[in-house]
C-alpha positions, 0 to 999 in steps of 0.5 A: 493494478498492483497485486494481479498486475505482477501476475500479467505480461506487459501486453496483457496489462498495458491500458490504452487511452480510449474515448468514451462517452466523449471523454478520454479514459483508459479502457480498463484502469489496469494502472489503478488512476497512476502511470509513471506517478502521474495520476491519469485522470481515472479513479485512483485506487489503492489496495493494501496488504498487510502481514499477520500480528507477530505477536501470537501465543503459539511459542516462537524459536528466538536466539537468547543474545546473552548467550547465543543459544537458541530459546523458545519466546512465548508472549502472554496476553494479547496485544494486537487483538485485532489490528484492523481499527489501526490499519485503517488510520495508519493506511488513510494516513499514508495515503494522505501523506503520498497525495500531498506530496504528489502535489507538492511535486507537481507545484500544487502545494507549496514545499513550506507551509508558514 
């Protein structure tokens, strides 16, 4: 699902509903447990890209906005040392976020909580 899906044609992505061991799954989970926002009843599985720090000590070309000119901005210090700790909570959380809404959609949850 996901990144290698947008690589594949429809044809080579597409994940039929078979039966297996008595169940009813898709044969690849191509769709990484979601069709259409729905879950289909596989495992859902969630992968993530995330960019690299911009905040790096290697000058960068900026525009001074007071006098529109091009400038030079080098940033002293490290402040996203590793950006991996945050990623996790910020991704968990997300993730969270998405599922209780999904579930709210579907009436599971109430849309007030009181």
């Amino acid at each position: 699902s996901g990144f290698s899906a947008a690589g594949k044609r429809g044809s080579e992505n597409n994940d039929p509903f078979i039966i297996r061991n008595g169940k009813i799954v898709t044969a690849t989970n191509n769709a990484g447990g979601i069709l259409g926002g729905i879950s289909n009843g596989m495992p859902i599985v969630v992968r993530v890209a995330i960019k690299p720090t911009s905040s790096i000590a290697k000058s960068q070309d900026t525009v001074n906005l007071k006098n529109m000119e091009r400038a030079s901005l080098a940033i002293k210090g490290r402040h996203d040392v590793c950006i991996v700790p945050r990623a996790v909570a910020v991704v968990e959380s997300m993730m969270a976020v998405t599922l209780c809404d999904f579930a709210m959609r579907a009436g599971l949850l109430p849309r007030v909580i009181k």
